[in-house]
VEXKE-619056 format. One record per residue (C-alpha): x, y, z. Coordinates in steps of 0.1 Angstrom, whole numbers, padded with zeros to 4 digits, always signed. Layout:
<nodes>
XYZ...
</nodes>
This chain:
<nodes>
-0180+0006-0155-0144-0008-0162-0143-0003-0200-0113-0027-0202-0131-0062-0181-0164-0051-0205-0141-0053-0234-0119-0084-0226-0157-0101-0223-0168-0091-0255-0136-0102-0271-0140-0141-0255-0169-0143-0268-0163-0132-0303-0132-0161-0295-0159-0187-0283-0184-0184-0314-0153-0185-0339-0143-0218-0321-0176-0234-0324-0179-0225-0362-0145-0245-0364-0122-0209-0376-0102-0208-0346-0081-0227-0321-0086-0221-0283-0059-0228-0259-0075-0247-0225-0080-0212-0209-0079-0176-0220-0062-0163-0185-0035-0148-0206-0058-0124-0226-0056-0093-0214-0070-0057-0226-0044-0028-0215-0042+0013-0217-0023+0016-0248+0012+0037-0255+0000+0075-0255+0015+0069-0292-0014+0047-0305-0039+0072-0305-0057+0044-0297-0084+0039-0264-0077+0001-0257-0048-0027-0265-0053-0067-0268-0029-0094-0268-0051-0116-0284-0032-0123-0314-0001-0130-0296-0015-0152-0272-0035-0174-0299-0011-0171-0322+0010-0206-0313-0020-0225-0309-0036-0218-0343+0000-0219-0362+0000-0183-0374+0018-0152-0367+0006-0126-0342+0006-0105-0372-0016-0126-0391-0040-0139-0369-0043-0099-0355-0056-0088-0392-0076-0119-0392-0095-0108-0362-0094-0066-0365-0123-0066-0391-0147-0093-0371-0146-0075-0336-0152-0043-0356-0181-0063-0374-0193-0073-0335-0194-0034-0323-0208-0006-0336-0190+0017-0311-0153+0014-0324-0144+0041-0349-0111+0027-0357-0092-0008-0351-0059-0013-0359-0026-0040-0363+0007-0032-0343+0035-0052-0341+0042-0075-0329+0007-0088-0332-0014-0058-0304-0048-0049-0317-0056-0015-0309-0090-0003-0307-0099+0037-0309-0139+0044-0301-0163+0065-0311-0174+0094-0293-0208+0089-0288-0192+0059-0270-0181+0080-0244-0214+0100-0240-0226+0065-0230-0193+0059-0204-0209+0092-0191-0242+0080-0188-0233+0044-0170-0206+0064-0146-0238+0088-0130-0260+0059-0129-0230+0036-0110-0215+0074-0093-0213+0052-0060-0196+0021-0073-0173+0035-0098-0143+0015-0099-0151-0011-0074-0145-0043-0091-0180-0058-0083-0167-0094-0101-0137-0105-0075-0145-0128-0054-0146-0111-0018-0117-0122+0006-0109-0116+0044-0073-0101+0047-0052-0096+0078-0025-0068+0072+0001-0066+0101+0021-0031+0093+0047-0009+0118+0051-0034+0142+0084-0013+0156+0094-0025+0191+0079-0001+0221+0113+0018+0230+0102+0048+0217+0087+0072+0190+0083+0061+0157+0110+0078+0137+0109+0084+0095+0116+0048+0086+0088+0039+0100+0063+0059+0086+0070+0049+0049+0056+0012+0060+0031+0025+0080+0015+0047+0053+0024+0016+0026-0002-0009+0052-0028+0015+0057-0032+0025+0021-0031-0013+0008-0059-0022+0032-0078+0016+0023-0076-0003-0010-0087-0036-0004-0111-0024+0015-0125+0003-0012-0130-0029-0034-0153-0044-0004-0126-0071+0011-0127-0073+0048-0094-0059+0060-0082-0063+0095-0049-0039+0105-0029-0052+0131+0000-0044+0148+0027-0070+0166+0040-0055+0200+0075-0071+0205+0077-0068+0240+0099-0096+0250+0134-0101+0248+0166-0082+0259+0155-0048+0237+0126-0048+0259+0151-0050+0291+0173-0027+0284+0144-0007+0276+0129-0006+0306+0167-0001+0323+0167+0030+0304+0137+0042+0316+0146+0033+0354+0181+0051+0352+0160+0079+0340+0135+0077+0374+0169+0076+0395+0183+0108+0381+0147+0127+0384+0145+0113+0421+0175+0111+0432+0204+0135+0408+0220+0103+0398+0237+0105+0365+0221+0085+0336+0249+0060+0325+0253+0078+0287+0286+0054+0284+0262+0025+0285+0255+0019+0242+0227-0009+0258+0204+0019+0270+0181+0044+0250+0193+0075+0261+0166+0093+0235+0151+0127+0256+0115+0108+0251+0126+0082+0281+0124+0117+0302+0094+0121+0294+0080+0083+0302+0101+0080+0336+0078+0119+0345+0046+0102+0336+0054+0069+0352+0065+0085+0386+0036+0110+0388+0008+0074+0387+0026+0070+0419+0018+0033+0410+0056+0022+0420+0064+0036+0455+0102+0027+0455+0129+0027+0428+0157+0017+0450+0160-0021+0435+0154-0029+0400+0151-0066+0399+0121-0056+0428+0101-0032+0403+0112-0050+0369+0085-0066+0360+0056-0035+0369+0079-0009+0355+0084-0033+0325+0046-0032+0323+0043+0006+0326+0077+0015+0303+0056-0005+0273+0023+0012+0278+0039+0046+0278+0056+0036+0250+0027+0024+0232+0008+0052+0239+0034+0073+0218+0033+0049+0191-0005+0056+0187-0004+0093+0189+0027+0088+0162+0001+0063+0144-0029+0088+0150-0010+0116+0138-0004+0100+0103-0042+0090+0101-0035+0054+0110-0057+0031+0137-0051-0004+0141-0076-0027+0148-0053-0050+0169-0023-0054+0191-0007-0084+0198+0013-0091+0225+0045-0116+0220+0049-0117+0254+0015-0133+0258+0024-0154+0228+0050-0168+0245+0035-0169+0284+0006-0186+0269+0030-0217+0250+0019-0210+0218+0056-0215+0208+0057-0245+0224+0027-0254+0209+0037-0248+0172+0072-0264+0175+0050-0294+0188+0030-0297+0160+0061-0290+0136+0078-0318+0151+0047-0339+0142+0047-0332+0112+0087-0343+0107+0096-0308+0102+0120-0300+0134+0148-0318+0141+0184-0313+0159+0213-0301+0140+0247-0277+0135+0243-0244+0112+0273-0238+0096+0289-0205+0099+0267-0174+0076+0288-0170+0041+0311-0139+0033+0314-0126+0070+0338-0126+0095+0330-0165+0116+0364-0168+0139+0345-0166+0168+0317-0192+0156+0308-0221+0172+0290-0249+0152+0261-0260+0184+0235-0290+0180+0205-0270+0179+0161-0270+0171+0164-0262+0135+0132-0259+0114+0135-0276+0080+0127-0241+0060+0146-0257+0032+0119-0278+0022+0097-0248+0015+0123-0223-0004+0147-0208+0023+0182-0211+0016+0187-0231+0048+0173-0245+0076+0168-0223+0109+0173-0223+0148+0143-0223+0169+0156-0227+0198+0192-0208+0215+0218-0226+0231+0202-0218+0270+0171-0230+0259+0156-0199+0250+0132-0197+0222+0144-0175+0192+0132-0145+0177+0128-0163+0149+0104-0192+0170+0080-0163+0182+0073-0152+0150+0063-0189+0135+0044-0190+0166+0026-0155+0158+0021-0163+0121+0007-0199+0139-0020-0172+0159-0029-0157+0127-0035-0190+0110-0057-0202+0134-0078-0173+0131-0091-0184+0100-0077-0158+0071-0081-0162+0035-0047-0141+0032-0020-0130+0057-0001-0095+0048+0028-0084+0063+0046-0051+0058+0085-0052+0063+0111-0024+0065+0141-0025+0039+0163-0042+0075+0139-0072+0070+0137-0082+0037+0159-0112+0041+0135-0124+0067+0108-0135+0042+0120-0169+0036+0123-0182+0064+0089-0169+0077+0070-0179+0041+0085-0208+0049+0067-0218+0080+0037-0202+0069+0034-0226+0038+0042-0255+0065+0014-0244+0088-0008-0237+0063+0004-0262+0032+0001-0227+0012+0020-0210-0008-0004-0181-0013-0012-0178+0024+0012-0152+0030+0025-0120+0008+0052-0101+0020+0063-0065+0010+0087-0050+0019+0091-0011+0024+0127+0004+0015+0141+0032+0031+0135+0067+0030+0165+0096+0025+0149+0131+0037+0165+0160+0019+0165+0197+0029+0185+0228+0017+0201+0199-0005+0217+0182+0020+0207+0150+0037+0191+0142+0073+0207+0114+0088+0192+0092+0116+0203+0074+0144+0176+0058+0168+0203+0047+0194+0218+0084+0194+0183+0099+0201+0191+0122+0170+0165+0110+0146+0139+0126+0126+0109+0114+0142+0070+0108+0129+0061+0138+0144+0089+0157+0132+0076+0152+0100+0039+0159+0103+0051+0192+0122+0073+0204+0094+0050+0196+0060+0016+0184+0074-0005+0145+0073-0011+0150+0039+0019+0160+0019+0038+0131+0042+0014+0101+0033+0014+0115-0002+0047+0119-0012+0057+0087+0005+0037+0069-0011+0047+0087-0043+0072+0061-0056+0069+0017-0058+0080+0006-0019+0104-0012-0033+0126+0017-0047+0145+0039-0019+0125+0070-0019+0139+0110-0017+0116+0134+0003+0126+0160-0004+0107+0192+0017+0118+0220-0008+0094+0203-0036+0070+0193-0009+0064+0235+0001+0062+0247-0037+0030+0253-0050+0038+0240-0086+0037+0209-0106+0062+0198-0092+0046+0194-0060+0024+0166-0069+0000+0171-0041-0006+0208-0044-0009+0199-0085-0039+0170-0070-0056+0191-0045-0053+0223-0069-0074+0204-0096-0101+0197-0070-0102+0230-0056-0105+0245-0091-0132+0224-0101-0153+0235-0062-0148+0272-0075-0168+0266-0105-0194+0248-0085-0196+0281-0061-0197+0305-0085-0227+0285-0091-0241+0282-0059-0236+0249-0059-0225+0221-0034-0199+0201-0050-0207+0173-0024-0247+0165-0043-0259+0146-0062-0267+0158-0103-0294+0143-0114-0302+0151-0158-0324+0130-0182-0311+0135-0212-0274+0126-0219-0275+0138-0255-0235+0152-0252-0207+0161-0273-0173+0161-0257-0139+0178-0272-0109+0159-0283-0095+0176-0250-0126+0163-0231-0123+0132-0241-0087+0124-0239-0096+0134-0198-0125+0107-0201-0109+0083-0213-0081+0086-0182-0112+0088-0163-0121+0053-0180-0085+0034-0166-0097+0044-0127-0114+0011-0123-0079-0006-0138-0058+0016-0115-0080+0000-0085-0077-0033-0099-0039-0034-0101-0033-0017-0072-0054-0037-0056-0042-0070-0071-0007-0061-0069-0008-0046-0036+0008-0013-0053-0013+0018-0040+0018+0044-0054-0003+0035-0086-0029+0055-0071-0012+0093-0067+0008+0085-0097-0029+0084-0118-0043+0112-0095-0014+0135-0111-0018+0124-0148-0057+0129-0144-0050+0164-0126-0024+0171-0152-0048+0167-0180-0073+0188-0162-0051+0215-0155-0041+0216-0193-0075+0215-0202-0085+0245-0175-0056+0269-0193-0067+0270-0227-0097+0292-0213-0074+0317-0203-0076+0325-0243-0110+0310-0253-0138+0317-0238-0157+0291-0254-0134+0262-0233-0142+0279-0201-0171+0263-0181-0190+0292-0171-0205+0318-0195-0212+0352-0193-0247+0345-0178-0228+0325-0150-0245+0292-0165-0233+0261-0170-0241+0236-0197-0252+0201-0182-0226+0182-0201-0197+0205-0186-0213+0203-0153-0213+0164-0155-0177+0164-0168-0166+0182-0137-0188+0157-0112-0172+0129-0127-0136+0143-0124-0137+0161-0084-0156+0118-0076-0125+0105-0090-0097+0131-0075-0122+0123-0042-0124+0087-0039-0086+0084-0052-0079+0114-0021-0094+0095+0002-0075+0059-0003-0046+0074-0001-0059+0089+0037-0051+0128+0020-0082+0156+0024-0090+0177-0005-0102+0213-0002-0125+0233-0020-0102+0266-0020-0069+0268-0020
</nodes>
């Protein structure tokens, strides 16, 4: 039951039947209604713009119109105890509390569906996330991105899209080269005491490439490493899969499987760049010209070139860009239209991509030939993950992948755990540099906002055991004749914005709405729990170790919430703490 969509109706129709009795002016849609939580302040359960948005239409003020309307939708429903006028023209609506007892009611009889929005029209998403080149482990900066994908499509998902998670392996190109030269210099000073050449700032001279050149020598699938132009190509082939076996185990470690890796190498062996720029060039949007030197940087040594540009201008980048290099290699930049190209084909309603902070300026150019591919600009949404500073004893870790000094996924999980990382990363909008800070992250306090979370579900499995009780089934009553508190229902009617948490998060692609909401509901819990402490009457167990139905209900409702909200976010909830 989303109390806010089953309000919104009942207000457009009130809107309709004034229209056809002639009192009111309707704008061509009513996409611009909206019914939203209202400030704390209010005292109020639900907020409308109604006023506001009818207001120019109907030539009256928001005010007005607003006191026009606050008496007729009281008329229409019998369950609003109060409705009032707030500039500059909200209507705020408070409700009785029987009509709670009936939120109750339809919640137990919809436990399953609770906050799945049943009306959206079901979509098929593709979600490429990580996609960090196979050199090596997958360090902090990863992770935040990683965690941000597999959250958004836990989401989508939850709401019953199709989600596919994918990840692009770029494993072509001179990263991958010098990769796979790090890893051979690496074989020559197990085998044969030669010195790894450390001088070299080309090669990854991380401890980790140890580790791949040991597992690579004992497949014995190479006999000789006396040449490497000989062996390139296999130990090429075996430096990636070593390297993308860490990357799973990193992936793994965090919770996260992908359902697909795709190769750029195969992209590009099987000419599907050649095959995108020839259908760009049919449709007029390649051609050969200079880029001038990039604004605000240091261009002595550039060279204007005649060069395959792609006419991104035409679809919102800031200028046009090179497909091609001046030795006839194809871009970075040409891959990726010819990946996108892959993704399009595979018949998507919507394409996702997750990008670090390092990439943002990237999604021009590739909305760009997404939009030409596609002739959509919807077809592709972008966001972009920004970076991450960890904090300990008050000072900061710094990270250098080159160096082979970085923090790395696994670092992480070792030190606070899978669920306090994916948690407090996603603790904070992804587009806002985040602090993790691992003093806050041990406490067991509020200020921890996972302990605070899981401590509220834990508390509430206590009461069920004391009970002898399974949290986990199913509570069947058949009368719902309740009475809640003002505290009980101030946690009910947070209970009531779940189903507009999923749809924002959802529609927004902003799952840090998720654990924000799981800490105000757990917060209000909490609060709620203390004032026990003093009177017995507000605790939910009696002296006979009984428990009324309506308590026992209240608690359900709250632990499926703190659950289904737990298990989105990929975090596990236990019963005792």
């Amino acid at each position: 039951m989303n109390i806010f969509e089953q309000y919104l109706d009942n207000i457009k129709k009130i809107l309709l039947d004034l229209s056809k009795k002639g009192d009111l002016i309707l704008p061509e849609n009513l996409d611009g209604i909206t019914s939203e939580v209202p400030p704390e302040k209010f005292n109020s359960d639900i907020s409308t713009n109604v006023a506001m948005v009818l207001s120019k239409v109907n030539k009256k003020s928001p005010i007005d119109l607003a006191n026009n309307l606050v008496e007729i939708i009281k008329k229409e429903d019998e369950f609003i105890q109060e409705i009032s006028v707030m500039k500059p023209g909200f209507i705020n609506i408070k409700f009785k509390p029987i009509f709670w007892t009936n939120f109750i009611k339809e919640i137990i009889e919809n436990f399953n569906s609770f906050g799945i929005n049943k009306k959206e029209t079901k979509k098929n998403f593709l979600i490429e996330f990580v996609s960090a080149n196979p050199t090596g482990p997958l360090h902090v900066g990863h992770c935040r991105g990683a965690i941000l994908g597999d959250v958004i499509a836990n989401i989508l998902s939850f709401n019953k899209h199709k989600v596919t998670k994918e990840y692009y392996v770029n494993d072509y190109g001179n990263q991958i080269i010098n990769f796979t030269k790090s890893v051979y210099f690496r074989i020559r000073e197990i085998k044969f005491n030669e010195k790894f050449p450390s001088n070299n700032e080309d090669l990854y001279p991380g401890d980790y490439i140890i580790d791949f050149a040991n597992n690579i020598i004992s497949t014995n699938k190479i006999k000789k490493f006396d040449d490497f132009n000989n062996i390139s190509e296999e130990l090429t082939v075996l430096s990636i899969e070593e390297a993308l076996k860490l990357i799973k185990s990193n992936l793994k470690s965090l919770g996260i499987i992908h359902d697909n890796f795709v190769s750029e190498k195969k992209l590009v062996l099987d000419q599907e760049v050649e095959k995108v720029i020839n259908h760009l060039k049919k449709n007029e949007f390649v051609y050969k010209g200079k880029i001038k030197a990039p604004a605000g940087e240091d261009n002595n040594d550039w060279v204007e070139r005649e060069q395959l540009l792609f006419k991104s201008t035409d679809f919102g980048d800031d200028k046009d860009r090179a497909l091609q290099k001046s030795d006839g290699a194809w871009t970075y930049f040409a891959s990726d239209v010819a990946y996108h190209n892959n993704k399009l084909n595979r018949k998507y309603d919507h394409l996702i991509n997750i990008l670090g902070a390092d990439h943002a300026g990237y999604i021009k150019r590739i909305s760009s030939s997404v939009e030409a591919l596609s002739n959509s600009k919807d077809k592709l949404i972008c966001k972009v993950s920004q970076l991450v500073k960890l904090i300990k004893d008050k000072k900061p870790f710094k990270m250098s992948k080159r160096k082979g000094d970085y923090i790395t996924v696994d670092d992480l999980i070792n030190e606070v755990g899978k669920d306090a990382t994916r948690f407090i990363m996603l603790n904070r909008s992804s587009d806002v540099e985040l602090d993790f800070d691992f003093d806050n992250v041990i406490e067991k306090s509020k200020d921890n906002p996972l302990y605070y979370v899981q401590y509220c579900y834990a508390r509430i499995a206590s009461v069920f055991r004391h009970l002898d009780r399974n949290l986990s089934s199913d509570v069947k009553l058949n009368s719902y004749d309740f009475q809640y508190s003002v505290e009980e229902i101030r946690i009910l009617k947070k209970i009531s914005e779940w189903p507009k948490c999923i749809e924002l998060s959802s529609n927004k692609l902003e799952p840090h709405r998720i654990p924000t909401y799981l800490y105000e509901l757990s917060s209000l819990f909490h609060s709620y729990w203390n004032l026990g402490k003093d009177n017995p009457e507000k605790r939910f167990i009696n002296k006979e170790k009984k428990i009324t139905d309506d308590k026992l209900i209240f608690l359900k409702i709250i632990s499926n919430v703190i659950k289904r909200g737990m298990d989105i976010v990929g975090v596990t909830v236990p019963e005792q703490m």
